[in-house]
ZAVOLUM-241366 format. One line per 2 residues: their letters; for each residue z, y, x of N, C-alpha, C. Coordinates in steps of 0.02 Angstrom, whole numbers, plus 50000, padded with zeros to 5 digits. Last residue first. Example, Ala and Ser with C-alpha at 12.3 -4.5 7.8 and 13.67 -1.06 7.14 Angstrom:
SA = 50354,49888,50642,50357,49947,50684,50394,50002,50645 ~ 50390,49716,50660,50390,49775,50615,50390,49835,50660
***
This chain:
XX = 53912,55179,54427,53865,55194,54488,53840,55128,54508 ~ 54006,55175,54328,53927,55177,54304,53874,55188,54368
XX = 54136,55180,54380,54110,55126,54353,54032,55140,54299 ~ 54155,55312,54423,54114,55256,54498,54096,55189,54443
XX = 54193,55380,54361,54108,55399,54339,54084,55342,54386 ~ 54286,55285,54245,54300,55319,54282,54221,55327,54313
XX = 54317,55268,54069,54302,55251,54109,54282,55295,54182 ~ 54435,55261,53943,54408,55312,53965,54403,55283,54038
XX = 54440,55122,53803,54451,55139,53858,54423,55201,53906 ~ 54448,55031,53658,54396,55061,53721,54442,55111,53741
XX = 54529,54866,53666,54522,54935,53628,54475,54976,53690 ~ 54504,54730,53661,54464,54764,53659,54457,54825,53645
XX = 54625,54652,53779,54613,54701,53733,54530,54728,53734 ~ 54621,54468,53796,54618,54547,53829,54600,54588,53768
XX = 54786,54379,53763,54701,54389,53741,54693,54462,53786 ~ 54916,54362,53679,54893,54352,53740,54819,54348,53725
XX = 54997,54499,53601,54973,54420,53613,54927,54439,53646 ~ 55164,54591,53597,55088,54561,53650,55063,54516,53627
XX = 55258,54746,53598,55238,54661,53562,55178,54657,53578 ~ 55350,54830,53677,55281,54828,53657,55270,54770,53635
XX = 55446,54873,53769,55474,54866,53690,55389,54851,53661 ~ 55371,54945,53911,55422,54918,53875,55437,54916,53793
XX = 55280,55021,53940,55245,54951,53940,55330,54925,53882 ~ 55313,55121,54016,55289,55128,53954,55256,55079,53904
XX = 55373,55074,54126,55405,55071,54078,55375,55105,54012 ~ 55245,55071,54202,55281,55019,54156,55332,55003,54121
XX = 55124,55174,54194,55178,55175,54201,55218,55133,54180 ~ 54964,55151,54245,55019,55112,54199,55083,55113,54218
XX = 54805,55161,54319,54875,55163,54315,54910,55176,54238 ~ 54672,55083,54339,54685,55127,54274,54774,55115,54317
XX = 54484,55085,54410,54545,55070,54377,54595,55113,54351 ~ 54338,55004,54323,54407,55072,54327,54451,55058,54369
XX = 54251,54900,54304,54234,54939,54345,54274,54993,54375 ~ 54323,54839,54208,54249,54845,54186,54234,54893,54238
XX = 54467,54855,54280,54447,54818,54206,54375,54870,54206 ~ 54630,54844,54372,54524,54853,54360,54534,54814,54306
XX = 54786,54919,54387,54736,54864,54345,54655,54896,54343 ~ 54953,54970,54451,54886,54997,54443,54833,54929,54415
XX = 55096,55037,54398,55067,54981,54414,54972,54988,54407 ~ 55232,55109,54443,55162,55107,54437,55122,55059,54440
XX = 55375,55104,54491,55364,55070,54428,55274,55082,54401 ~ 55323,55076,54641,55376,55107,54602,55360,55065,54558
XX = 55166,55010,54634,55188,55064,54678,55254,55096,54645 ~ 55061,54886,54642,55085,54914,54612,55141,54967,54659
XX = 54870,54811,54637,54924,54812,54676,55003,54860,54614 ~ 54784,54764,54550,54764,54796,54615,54838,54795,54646
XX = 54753,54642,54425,54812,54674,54451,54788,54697,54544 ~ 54623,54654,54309,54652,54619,54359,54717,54696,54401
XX = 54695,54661,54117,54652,54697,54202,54677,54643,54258 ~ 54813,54735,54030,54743,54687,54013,54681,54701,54081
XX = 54893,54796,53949,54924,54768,54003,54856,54711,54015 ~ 54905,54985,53970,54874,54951,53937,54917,54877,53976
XX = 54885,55167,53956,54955,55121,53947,54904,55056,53913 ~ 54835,55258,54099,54826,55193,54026,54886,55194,54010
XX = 54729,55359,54209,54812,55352,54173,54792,55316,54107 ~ 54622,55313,54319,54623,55340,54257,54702,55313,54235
XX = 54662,55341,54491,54647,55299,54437,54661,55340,54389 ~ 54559,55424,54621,54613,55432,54566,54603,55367,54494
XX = 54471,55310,54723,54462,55361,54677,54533,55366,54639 ~ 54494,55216,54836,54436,55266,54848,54457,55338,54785
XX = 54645,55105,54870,54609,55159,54808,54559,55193,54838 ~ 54713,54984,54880,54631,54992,54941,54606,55056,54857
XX = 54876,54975,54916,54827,55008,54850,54756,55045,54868 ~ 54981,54966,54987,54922,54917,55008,54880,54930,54941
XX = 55085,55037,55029,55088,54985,54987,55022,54949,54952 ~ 55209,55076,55142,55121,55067,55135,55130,55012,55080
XX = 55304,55222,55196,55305,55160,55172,55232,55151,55150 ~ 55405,55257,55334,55343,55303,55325,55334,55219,55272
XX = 55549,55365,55374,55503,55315,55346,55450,55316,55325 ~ 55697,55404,55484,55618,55425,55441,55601,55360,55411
XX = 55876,55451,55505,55799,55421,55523,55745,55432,55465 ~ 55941,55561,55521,55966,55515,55556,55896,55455,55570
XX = 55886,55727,55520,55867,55656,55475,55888,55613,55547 ~ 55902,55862,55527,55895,55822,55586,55926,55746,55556
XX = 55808,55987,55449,55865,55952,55445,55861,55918,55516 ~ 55689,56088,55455,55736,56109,55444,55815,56071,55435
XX = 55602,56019,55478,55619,56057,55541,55689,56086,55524 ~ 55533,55934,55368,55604,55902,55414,55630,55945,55448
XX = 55452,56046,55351,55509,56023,55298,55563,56007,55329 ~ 55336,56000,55420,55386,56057,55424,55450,56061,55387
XX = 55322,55879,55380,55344,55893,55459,55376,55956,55461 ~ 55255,55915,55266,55295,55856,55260,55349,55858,55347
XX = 55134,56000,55311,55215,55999,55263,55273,55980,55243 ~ 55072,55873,55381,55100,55944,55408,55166,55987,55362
XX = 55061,55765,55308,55114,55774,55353,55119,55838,55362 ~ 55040,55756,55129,55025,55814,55193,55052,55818,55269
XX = 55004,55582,55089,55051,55634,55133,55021,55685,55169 ~ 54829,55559,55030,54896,55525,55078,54918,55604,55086
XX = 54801,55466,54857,54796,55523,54899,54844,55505,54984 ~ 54773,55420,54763,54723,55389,54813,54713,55435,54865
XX = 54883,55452,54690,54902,55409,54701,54838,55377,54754 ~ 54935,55574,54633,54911,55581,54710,54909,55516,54716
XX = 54942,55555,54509,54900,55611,54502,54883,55603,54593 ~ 55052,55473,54505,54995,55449,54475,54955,55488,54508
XX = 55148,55578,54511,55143,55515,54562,55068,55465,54553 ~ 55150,55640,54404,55151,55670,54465,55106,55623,54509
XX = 55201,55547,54308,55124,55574,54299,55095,55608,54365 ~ 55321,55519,54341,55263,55488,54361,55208,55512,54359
XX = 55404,55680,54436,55400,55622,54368,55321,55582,54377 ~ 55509,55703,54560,55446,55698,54541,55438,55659,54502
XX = 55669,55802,54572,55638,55744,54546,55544,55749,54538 ~ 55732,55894,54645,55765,55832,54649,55737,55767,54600
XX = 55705,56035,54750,55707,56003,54679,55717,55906,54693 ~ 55722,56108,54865,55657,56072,54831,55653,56048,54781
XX = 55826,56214,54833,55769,56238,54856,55698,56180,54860 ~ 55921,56145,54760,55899,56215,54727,55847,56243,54771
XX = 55936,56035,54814,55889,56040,54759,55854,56100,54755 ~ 56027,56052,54915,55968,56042,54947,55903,56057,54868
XX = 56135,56067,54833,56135,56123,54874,56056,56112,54907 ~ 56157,55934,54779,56151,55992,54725,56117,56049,54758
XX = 56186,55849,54900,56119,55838,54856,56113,55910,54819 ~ 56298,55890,54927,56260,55912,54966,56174,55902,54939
XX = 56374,55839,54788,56360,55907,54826,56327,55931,54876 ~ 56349,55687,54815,56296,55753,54758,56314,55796,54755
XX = 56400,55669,54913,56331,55670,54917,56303,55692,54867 ~ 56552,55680,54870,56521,55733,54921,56449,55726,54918
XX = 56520,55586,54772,56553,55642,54757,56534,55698,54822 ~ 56501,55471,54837,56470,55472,54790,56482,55563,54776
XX = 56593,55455,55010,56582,55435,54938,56526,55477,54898 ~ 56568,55459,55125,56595,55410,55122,56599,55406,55060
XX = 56378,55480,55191,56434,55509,55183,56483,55453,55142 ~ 56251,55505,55284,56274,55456,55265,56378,55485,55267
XX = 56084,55630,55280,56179,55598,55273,56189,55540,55254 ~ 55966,55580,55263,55975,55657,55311,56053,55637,55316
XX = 55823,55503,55296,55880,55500,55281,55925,55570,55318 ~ 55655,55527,55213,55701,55562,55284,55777,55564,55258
XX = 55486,55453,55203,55561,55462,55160,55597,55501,55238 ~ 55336,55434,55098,55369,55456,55182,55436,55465,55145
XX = 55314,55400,54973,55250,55399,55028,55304,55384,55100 ~ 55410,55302,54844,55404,55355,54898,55345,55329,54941
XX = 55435,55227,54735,55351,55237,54763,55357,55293,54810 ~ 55548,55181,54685,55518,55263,54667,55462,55280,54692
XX = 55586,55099,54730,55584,55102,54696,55546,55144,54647 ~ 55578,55154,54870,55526,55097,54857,55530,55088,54785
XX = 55699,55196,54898,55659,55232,54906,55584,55199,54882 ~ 55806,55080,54856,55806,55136,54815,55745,55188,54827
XX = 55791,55020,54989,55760,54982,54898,55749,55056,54853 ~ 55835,55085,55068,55771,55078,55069,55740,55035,54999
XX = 55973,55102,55029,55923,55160,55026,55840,55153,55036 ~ 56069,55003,54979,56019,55039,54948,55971,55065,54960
XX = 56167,55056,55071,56161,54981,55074,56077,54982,55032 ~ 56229,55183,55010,56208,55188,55079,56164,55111,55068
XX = 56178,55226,54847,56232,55208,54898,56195,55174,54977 ~ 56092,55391,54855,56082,55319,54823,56146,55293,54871
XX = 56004,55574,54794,56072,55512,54833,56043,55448,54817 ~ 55875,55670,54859,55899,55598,54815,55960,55573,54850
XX = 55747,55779,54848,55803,55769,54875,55846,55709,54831 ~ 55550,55787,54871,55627,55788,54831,55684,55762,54873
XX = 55394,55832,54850,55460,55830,54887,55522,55820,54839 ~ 55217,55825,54860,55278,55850,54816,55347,55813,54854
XX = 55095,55813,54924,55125,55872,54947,55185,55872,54923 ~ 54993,55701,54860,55003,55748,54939,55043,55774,54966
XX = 55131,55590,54883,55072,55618,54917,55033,55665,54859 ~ 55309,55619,54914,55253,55583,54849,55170,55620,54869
XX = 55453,55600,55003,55381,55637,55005,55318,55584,54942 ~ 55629,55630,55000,55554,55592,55008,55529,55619,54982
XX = 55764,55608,55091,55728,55672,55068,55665,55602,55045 ~ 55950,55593,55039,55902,55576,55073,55829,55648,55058
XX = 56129,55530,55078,56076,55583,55045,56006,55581,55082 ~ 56210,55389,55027,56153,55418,55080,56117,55464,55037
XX = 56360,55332,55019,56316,55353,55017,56253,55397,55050 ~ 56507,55231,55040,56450,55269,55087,56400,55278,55031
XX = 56619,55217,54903,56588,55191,54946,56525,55243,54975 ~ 56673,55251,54773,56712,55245,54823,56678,55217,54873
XX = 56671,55313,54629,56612,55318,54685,56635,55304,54760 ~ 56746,55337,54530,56748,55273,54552,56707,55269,54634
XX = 56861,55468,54424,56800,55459,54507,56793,55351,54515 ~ 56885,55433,54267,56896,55431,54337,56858,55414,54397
XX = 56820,55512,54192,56886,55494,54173,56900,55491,54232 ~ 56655,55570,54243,56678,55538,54219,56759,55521,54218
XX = 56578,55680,54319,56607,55682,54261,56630,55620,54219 ~ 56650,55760,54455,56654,55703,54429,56642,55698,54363
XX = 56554,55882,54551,56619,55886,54495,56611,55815,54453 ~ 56442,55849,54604,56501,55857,54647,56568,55841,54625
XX = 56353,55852,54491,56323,55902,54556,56384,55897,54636 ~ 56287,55714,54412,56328,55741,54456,56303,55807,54501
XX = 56191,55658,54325,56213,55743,54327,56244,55760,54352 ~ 56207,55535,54381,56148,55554,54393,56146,55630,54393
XX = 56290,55494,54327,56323,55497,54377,56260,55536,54399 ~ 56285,55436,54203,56313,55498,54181,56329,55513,54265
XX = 56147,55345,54133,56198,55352,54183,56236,55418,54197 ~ 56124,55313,53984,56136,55362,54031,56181,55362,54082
XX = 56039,55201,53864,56090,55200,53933,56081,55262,53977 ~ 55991,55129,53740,55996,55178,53775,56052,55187,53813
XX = 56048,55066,53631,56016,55047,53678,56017,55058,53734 ~ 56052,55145,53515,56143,55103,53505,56117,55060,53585
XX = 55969,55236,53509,56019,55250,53533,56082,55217,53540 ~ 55828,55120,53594,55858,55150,53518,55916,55165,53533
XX = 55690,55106,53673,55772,55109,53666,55772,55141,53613 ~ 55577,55157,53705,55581,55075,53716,55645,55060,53709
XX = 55579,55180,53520,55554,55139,53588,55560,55188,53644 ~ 55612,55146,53357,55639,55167,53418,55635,55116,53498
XX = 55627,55034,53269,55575,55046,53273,55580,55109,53342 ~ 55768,54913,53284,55745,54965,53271,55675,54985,53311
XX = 55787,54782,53329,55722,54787,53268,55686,54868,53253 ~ 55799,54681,53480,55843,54747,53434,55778,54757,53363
XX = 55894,54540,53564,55842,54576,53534,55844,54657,53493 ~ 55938,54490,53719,55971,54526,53639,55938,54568,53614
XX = 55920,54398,53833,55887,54465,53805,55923,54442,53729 ~ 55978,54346,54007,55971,54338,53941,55942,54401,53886
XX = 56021,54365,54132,55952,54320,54115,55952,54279,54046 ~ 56116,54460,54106,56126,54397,54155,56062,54345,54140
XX = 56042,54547,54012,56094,54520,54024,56108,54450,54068 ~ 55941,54665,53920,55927,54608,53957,56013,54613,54011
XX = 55913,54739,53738,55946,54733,53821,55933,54655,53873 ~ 55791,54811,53674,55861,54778,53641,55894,54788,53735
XX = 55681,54885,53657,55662,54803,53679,55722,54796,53721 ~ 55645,54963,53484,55663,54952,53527,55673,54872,53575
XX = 55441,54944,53483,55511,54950,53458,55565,54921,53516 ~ 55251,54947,53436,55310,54935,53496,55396,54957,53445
XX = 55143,54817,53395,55166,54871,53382,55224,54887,53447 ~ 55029,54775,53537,55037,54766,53468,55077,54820,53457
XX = 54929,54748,53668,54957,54804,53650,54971,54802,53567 ~ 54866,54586,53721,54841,54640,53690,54912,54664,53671
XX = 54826,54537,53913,54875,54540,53842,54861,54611,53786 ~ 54795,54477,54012,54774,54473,53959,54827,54462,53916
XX = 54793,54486,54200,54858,54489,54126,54793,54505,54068 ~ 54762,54390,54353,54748,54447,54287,54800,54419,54233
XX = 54801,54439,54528,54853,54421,54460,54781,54445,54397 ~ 54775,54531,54625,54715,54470,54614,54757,54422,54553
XX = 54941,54580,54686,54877,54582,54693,54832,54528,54695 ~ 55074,54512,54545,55048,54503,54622,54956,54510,54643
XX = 55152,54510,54457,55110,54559,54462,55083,54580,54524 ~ 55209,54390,54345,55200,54414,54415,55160,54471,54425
XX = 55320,54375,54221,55233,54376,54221,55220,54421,54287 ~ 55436,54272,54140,55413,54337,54218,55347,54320,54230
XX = 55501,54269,54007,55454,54218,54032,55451,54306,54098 ~ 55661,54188,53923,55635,54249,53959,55557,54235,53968
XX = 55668,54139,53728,55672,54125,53811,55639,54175,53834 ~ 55642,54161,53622,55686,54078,53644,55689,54088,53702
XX = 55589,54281,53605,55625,54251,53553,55670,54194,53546 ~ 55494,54267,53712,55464,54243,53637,55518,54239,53579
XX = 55470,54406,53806,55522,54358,53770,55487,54333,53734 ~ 55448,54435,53984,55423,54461,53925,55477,54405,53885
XX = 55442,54567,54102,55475,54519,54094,55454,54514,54006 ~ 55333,54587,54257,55330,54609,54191,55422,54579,54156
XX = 55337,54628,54436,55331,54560,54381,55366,54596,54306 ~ 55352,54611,54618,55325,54663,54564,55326,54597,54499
XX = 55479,54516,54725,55402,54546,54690,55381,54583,54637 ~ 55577,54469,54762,55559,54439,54717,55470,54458,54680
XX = 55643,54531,54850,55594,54509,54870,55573,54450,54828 ~ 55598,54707,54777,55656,54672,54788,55597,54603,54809
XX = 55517,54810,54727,55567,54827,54774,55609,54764,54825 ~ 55471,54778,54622,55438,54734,54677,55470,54749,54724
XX = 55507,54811,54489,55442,54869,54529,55428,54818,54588 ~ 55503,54741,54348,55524,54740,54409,55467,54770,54456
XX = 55553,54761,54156,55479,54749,54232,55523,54766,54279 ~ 55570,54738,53988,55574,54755,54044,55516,54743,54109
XX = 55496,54659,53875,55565,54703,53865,55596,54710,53923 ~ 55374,54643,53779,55369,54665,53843,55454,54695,53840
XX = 55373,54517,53665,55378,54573,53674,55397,54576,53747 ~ 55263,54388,53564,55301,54404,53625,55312,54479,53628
***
């Protein structure tokens, strides 16, 4: 079997792996008190997924290979279209969100979106600031908000505060400076005491999951798992015995 995508849970379908044998999809749930026993084989690219279908790929290039690989070219927008022709013809929402403790960013997404799109990303606290009529004005006003918070927190980030909560106070001052049509404050039920140890593994009971984070106990740890690092990975099913860097509460 190969791991050739995952669903953050955004949607009300739930957090869930997606894996192939080659004949067929299979969705491996990732619902808190879930265990996965699966051992970590070689990885390569893990091809495309299509109307609930997968087209395999061989190249050794993970989790995409460049004939794979997908850039959304709307993402470098600062305002100036770069594509043939503008399409972005619908409301968009510029927004703000907060990654605990302290880190910040500025984000478009289309208006209809915005609370999937903020959940996607494991936002702590979020602050809708515009709702504008196309794609093109919101990543100009997006471009202009970056240059003073910046416009992306990468996972390792997100990992790193993940048994952490929101500075509000920073997080409050911040807003002072816009007048956000509305707020959000999101909970995603991760009973953490301690920073989890960073894995790439898929073998644990399932604690909960956050964006594309997915967090797993195993012998006392637990361990976050960025899941798309999970992608293009060949699995059999069994728990891994590879050893593992344990956290000091699993010897107390």
């Amino acid at each position: 079997m190969q791991i050739v995508g995952y669903e953050t849970g955004a949607s009300d379908d739930g957090p869930a792996l997606t894996l192939t044998d080659g004949d067929g999809l299979t969705r491996q749930p990732l619902d808190p008190g879930e265990r996965l026993e699966y051992t970590l084989g070689d990885r390569r690219c893990a091809g495309t997924l299509s109307k609930g279908t997968h087209i395999g790929c061989s190249n050794p290039a993970a989790p995409y290979c460049d004939d794979h690989s997908y850039t959304w070219v709307c993402a470098r927008c600062t305002g100036t279209c770069l594509k043939d022709e503008m399409d972005c013809f619908e409301a968009h929402a510029v927004y703000l969100a907060a990654f605990a403790p302290a880190r910040f960013k500025v984000g478009v997404t289309r208006a209809w979106r915005l609370d999937t799109r903020l959940r996607e990303q494991g936002a702590d606290r979020a602050a809708h600031l515009h709702t504008v009529s196309n794609g093109r004005i919101a990543r100009e006003i997006e471009s202009g908000i970056a240059r003073e918070i910046g416009d992306r927190v990468r996972v390792p980030t997100k990992i790193r505060g993940l048994a952490d909560t929101v500075d509000l106070v920073a997080w409050e001052a911040l807003l002072e400076g816009y007048d956000p049509i509305e707020t959000f404050a999101f909970e995603y039920d991760l009973p953490l005491t301690e920073h989890p140890v960073r894995e790439t593994i898929a073998s644990g009971t399932v604690v909960g999951t956050k964006g594309r984070i997915l967090v797993l106990e195993r012998g006392g740890t637990t361990y976050a798992v960025d899941m798309r690092d999970l992608v293009g990975y060949e699995v059999r099913e069994g728990p891994s015995d590879r050893a593992l860097q344990s956290s000091l509460g699993a010897f107390a």
